[in-house]
C-alpha distance (Angstrom), angle and dihedral (degrees) to the residues before:
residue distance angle dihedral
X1 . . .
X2 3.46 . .
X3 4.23 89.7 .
X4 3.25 129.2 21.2
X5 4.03 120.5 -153.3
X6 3.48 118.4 -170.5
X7 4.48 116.4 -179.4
X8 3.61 127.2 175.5
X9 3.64 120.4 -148.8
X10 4.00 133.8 -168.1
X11 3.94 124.4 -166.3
X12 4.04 82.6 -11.7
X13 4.38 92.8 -52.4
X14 3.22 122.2 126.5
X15 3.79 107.0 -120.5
X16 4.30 105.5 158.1
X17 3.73 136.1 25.2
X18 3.82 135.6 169.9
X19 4.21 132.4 158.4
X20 3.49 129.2 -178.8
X21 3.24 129.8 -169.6
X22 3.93 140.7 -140.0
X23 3.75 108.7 -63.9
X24 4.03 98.2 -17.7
X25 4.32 90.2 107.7
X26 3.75 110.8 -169.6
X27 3.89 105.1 -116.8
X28 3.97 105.2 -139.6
X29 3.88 104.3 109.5
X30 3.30 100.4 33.3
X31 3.77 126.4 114.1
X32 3.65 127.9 -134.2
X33 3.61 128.4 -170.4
X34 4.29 97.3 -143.6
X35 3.71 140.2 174.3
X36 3.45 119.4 -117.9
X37 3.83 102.9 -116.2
X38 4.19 99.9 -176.6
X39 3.97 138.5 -16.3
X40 3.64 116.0 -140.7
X41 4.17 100.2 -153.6
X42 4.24 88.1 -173.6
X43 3.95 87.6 54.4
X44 4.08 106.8 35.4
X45 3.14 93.7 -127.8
X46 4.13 152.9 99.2
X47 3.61 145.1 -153.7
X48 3.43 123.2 -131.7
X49 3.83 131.0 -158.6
X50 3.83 102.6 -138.3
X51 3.87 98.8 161.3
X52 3.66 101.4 -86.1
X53 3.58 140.3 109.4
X54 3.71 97.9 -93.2
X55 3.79 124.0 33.8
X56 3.55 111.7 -111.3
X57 3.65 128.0 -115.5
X58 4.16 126.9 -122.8
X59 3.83 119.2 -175.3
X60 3.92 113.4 -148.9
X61 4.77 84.7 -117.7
X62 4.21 76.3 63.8
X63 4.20 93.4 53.8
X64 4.13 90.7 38.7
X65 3.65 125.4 71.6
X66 3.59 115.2 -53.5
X67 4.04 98.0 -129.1
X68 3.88 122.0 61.6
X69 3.65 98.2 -125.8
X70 4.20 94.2 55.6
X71 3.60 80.7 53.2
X72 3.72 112.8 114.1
X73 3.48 114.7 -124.7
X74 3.66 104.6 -110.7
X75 3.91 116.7 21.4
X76 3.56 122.5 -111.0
X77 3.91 120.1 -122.9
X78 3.60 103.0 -84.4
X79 3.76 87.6 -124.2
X80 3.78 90.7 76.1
X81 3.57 89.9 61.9
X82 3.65 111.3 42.6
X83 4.08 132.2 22.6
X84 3.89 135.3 -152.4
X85 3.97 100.5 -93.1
X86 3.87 102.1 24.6
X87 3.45 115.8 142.2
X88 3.76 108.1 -130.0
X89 3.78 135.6 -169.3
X90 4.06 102.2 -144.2
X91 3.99 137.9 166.3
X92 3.75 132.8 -128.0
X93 3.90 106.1 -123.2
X94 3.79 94.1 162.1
X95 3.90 134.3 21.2
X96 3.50 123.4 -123.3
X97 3.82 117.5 -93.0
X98 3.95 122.4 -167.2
X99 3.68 107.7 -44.7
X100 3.81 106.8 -2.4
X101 3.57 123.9 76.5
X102 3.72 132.6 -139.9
X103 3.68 118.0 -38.4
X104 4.16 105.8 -137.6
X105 3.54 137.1 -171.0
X106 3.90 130.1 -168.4
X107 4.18 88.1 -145.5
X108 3.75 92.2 105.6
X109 3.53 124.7 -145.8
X110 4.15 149.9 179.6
X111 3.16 129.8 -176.2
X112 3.72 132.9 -153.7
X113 3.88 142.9 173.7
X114 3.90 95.9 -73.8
X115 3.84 106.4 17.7
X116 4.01 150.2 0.9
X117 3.82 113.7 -101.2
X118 3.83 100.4 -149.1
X119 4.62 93.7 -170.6
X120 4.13 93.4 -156.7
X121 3.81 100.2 19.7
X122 4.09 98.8 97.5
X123 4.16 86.6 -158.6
X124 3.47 141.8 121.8
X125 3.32 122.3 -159.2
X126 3.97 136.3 159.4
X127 3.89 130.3 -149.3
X128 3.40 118.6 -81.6
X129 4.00 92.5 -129.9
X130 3.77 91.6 61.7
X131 3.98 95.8 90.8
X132 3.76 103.8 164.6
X133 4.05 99.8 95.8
X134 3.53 92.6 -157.6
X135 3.84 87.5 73.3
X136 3.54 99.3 26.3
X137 3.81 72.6 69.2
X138 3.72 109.0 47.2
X139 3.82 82.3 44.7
X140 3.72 90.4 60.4
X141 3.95 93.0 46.2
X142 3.32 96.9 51.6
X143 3.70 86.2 49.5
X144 3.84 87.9 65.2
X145 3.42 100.8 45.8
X146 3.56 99.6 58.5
X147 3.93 100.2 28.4
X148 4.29 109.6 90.3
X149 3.56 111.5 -141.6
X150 3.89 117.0 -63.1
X151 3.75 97.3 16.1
X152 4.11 114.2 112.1
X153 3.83 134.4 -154.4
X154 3.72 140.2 -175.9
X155 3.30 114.0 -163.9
X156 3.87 114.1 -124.6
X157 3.83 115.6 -130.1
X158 3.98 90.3 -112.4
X159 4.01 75.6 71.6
X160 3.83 85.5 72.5
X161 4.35 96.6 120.7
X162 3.55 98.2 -7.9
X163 4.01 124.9 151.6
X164 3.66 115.0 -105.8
X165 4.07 86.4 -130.1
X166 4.22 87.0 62.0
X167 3.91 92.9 45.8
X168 3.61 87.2 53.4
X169 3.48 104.7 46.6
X170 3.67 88.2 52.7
X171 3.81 93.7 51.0
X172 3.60 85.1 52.9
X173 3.72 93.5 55.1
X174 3.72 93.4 45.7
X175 3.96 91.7 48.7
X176 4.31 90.6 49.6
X177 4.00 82.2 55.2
X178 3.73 86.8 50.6
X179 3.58 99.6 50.6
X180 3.43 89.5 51.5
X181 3.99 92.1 60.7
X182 3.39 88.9 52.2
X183 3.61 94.3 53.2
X184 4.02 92.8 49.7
X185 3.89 85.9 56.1
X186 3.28 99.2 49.8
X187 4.25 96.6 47.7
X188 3.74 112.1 85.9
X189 3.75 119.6 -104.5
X190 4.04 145.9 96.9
X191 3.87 120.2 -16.7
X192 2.78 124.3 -142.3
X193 3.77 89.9 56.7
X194 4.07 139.2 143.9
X195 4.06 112.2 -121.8
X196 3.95 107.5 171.7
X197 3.65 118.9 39.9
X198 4.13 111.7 -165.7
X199 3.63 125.6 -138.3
X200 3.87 129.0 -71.0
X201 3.58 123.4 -93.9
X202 4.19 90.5 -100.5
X203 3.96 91.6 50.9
X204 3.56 99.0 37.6
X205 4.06 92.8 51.1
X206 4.12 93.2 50.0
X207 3.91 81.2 52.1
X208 3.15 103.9 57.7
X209 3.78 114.8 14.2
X210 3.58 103.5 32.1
X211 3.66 104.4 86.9
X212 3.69 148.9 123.6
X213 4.05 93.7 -63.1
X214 4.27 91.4 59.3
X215 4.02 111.1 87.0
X216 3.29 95.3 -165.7
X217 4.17 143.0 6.5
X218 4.09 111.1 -160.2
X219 3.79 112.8 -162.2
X220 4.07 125.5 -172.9
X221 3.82 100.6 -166.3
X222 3.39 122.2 77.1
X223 3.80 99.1 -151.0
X224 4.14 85.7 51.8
X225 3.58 89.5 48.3
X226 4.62 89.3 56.0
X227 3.49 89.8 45.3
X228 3.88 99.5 46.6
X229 4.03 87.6 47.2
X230 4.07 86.6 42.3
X231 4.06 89.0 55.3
X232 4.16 85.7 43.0
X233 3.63 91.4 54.8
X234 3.86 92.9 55.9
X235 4.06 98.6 38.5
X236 3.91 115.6 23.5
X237 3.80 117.3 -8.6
X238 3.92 97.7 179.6
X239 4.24 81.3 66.2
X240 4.11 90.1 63.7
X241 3.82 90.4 67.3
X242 3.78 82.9 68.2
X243 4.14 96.3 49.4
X244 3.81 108.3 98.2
X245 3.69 128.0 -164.9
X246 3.95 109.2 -136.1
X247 3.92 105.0 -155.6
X248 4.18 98.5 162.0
X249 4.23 98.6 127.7
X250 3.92 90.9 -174.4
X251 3.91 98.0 61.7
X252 4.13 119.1 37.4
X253 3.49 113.7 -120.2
X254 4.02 94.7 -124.3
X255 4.53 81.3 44.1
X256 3.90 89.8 55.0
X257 3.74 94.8 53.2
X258 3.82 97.0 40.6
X259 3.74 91.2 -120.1
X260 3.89 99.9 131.9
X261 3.67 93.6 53.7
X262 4.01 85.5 49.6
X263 3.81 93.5 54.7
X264 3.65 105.2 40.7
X265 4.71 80.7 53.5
X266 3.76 91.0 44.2
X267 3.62 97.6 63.8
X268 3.89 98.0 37.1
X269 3.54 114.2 113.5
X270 3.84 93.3 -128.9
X271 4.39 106.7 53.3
X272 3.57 109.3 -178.4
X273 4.01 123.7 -144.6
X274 3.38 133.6 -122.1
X275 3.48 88.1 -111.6
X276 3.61 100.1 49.2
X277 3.96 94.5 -93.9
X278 3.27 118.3 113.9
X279 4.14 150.0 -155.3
X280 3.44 126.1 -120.1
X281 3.95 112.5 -158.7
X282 3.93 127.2 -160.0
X283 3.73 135.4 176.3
X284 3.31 126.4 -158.3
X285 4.20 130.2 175.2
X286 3.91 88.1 -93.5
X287 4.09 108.9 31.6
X288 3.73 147.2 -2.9
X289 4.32 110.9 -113.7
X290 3.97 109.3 -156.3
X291 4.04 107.4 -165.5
X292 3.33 116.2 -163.3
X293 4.32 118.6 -154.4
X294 3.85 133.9 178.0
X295 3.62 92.0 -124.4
X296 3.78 107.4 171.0
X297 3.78 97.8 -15.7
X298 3.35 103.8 101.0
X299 3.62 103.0 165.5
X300 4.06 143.3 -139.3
X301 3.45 116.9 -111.3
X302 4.54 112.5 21.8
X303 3.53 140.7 -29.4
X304 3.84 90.0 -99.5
X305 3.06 92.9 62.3
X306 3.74 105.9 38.5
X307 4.38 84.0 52.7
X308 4.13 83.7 56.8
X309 3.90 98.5 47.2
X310 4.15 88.1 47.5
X311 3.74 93.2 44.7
X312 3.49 95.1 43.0
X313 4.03 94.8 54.6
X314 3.79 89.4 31.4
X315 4.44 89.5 59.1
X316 3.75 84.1 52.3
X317 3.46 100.5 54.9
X318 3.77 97.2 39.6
X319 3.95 85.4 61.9
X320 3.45 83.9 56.0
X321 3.93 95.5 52.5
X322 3.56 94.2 45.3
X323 4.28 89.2 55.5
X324 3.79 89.5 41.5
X325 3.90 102.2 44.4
X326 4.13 93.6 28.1
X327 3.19 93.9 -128.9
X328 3.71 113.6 -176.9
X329 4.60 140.4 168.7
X330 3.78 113.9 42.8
X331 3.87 120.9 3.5
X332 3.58 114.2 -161.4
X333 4.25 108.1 -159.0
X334 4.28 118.0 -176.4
X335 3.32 101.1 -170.2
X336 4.08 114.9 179.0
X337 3.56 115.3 -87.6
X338 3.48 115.0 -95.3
X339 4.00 130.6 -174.1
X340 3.57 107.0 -152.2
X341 3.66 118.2 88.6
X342 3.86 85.7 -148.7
X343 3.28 93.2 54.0
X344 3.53 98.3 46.9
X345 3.91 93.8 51.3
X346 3.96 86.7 47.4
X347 3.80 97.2 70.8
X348 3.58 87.1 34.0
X349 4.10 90.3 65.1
X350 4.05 84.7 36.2
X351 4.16 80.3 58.7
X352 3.15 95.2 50.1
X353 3.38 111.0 35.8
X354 3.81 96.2 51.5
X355 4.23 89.1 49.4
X356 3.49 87.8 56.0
X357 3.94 85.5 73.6
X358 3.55 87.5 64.7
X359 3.49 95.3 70.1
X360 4.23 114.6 116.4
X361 3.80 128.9 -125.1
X362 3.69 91.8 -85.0
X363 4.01 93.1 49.0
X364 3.96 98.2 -128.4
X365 4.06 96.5 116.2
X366 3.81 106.8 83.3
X367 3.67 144.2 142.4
X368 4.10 94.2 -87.5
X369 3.90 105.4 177.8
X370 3.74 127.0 14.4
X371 3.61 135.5 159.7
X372 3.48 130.2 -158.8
X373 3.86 100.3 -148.2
């Protein structure tokens, strides 16, 4: 396996893809024990040295409490917090892109099959897709039985039914691998200096996307196809009756499935519509500017109406852009103008509801701030 693809389709869209390939690791997850190589008081913020080519930036909300309400009211300056030369144990939550190097936090986390081990976090939390409050509940219980004092957990929504025994077990797991960070900070040696490396692409996907909501997982490599049922064996065994070796040599298995064609569209700048509109995507060093036109839809019964059918289909397959090229900060969406309040607050809740299938296992990725204008 030289490189691994991994893409996630729904109702025959693409919606997620990710490769990696031999010995280029992504870097988000792993922990770094860094120096602190300046603190900018007028920006919040740091940079750490953490070994790489680019020092990596912390924001003061990644030094103060994790959770909004332990939060004090107005922020201290970030100089209070953190000095020139500290030695700092910090986590990769995004990879570097272009110019700017990591972004880091000191809120350590792990995650597992059924929930997010957070070491210093003393929370409990449960995924926001779990609904039913009468588990949202026992999830949180069980949470505090097996959690020692200051540890935190949010139950993934894999959690959804699972024995307290399971959860447990892979607490346990995750706390060993803490323990064993802790240890590799406290020996003597190099700083900076990496000292918890997370899964692989292949691993890390079967954790935390392949669950009880995926039909079906096709795989065209044999030695993928051991390791996936390996990890299955270990985690949830009913899911390998869903794992299905593709061996047709004729058609690739990416070809049979339509999902090359699907990539090299979604990251055009031009994407058409189904109707014949079409979206017209921009980056810039700041934000990402989605502008939606007619193009050859010209509708059949007023321009009102013609503006609400584009925008409509055009809100639903932004949310899918925004899954399939992770595209994260400030989004930027000119939709055509539209008179009717109705209408207006229709592809709003179109928005809104299809970003809300972005969110990850442990529920914190959301739609935060959007205004229907």
């Amino acid at each position: 396996m030289d490189q691994i693809q991994v893409a996630v389709m729904e109702d025959g869209k693409l919606v997620e893809y990710d490769n990696e390939s031999r010995g280029m690791e992504q870097l988000a997850g792993n922990m770094y024990l860094g120096r602190v190589v300046s603190v900018l008081q007028g920006m919040q913020a740091a940079f750490v040295d953490i070994g790489l080519e680019k020092n990596a930036f912390l924001y003061i909300d990644d030094i103060l409490p994790a959770h909004l309400e332990r939060q004090p009211k107005q922020k201290p300056p970030i100089t209070d917090l953190i000095q020139i030369g500290q030695t700092l144990l910090v986590q990769v939550v995004k990879e570097p892109v272009g110019t700017k190097g990591a972004r880091v936090t000191t809120h350590h986390s792990i995650p597992g099959r059924w929930g997010v081990y957070m070491p210093e976090a003393d929370y409990i939390g449960v995924s926001r897709k779990i609904e039913n409050e009468t588990e949202r509940d026992r999830l949180k219980s069980l949470a505090e039985r097996i959690l020692e004092p200051g540890e935190g957990f949010i139950a993934r929504t894999a959690a959804e039914g699972a024995e307290e025994e399971a959860v447990a077990s892979d607490l346990a797991e995750l706390r060993q691998r803490w323990q064993v960070v802790a240890e590799l900070v406290n020996r003597e040696g190099p700083v900076p200096r990496k000292v918890y490396t997370d899964f692989g692409l292949l691993p890390r996907w079967i954790r935390d996307v392949f669950q009880e909501d995926v039909e079906e997982l096709w795989v065209d490599d044999r030695e993928a196809y051991a390791l996936i049922m390996t990890l299955l064996r270990h985690t949830s065994a009913s899911l390998a009756k869903r794992v299905r070796l593709y061996e047709n040599r004729k058609v690739m298995l990416f070809a049979s499935f339509n999902i090359e064609e699907q990539l090299q569209n979604g990251f055009k700048r031009k994407v058409w519509l189904e109707n014949g509109g079409y979206l017209i995507v921009d980056y810039t060093e700041a934000l990402t500017v989605f502008d939606v036109n007619t193009g050859r839809f010209t509708g059949s019964v007023d321009l009102e109406q013609t503006a609400r059918d584009t925008n409509l289909l055009a809100a639903k397959e932004i949310a899918r852009l925004l899954r399939l090229r992770d595209i994260g900060g400030l989004i930027v969406i000119d939709f055509i103008d539209m008179e009717q309040e109705a209408h207006r607050q229709s592809v709003y809740q179109m928005l809104a509801g299809e970003a809300r299938k972005d969110l990850d296992q442990d529920g914190d990725r959301r739609l935060d701030e959007a205004w229907p204008c």
